[in-house]
N, C-alpha and C positions, 0 to 999 in steps of 0.2 A: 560125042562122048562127054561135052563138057554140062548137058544136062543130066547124065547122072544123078550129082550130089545135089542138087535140084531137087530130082523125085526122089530120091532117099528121105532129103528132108519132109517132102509132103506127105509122102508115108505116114511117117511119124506124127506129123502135126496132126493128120486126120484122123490117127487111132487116137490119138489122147482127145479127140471130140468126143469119143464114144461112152456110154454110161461106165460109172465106174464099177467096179467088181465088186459083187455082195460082200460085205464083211459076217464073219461068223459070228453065229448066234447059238445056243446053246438048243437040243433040241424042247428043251420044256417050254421055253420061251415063244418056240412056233405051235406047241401044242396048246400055250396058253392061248395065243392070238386068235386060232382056229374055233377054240371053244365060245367066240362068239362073233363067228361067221358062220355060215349056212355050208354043209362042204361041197366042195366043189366050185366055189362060185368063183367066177372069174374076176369078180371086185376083187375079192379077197387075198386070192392068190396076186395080182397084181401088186395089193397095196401091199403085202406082204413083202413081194421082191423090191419095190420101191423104197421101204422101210429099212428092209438092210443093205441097200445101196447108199444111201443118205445117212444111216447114222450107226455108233457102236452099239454094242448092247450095251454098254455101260449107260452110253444118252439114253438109248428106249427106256432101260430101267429106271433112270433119273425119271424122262416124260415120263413116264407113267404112275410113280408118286409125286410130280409135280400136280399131274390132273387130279389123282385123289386127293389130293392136300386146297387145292387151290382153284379146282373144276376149269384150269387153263390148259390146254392142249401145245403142247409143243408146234410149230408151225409145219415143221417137214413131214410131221404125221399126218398136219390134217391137208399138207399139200398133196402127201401121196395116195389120198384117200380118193381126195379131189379130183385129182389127174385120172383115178383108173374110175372114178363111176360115169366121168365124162367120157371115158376109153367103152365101156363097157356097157352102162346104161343107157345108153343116148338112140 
């Protein structure tokens, strides 16, 4: 019994490895993203979920008058672009 609080603890250590939970996005915001994506596409939908796991909408809103102002892309956008056309394209 005294590994118990042992696997208690690794429990817990190994859910907090896991992706973190989408943070909410308002729906216009996915409807904007969608309007220029192909629908259905599994890029899409991917980068899409990756984008609200990595940041608020407040960042996306930020990124996305940072790229219109300054044609720089915020990094977590274009990593999670990155990750699902290698997920998905390949």
């Amino acid at each position: 019994m005294r590994w118990v609080p042992f696997a208690l603890v690794g429990a817990v250590f190994l859910a907090a490895c896991g992706e973190p939970a989408a943070n909410p996005f308002p729906d216009s915001a996915h409807t904007r993203f969608e309007q220029s994506c192909p629908p259905g596409s599994q890029v899409c939908v991917c980068t899409w979920d990756k984008i609200t796991r990595a940041m608020t909408h407040e960042e996306y809103e930020a990124a996305l008058t940072r790229f219109r102002e300054t044609g720089r892309m915020d990094p977590r956008v274009t990593r999670a672009r990155t990750q699902c056309l290698d997920l998905h394209e390949s």
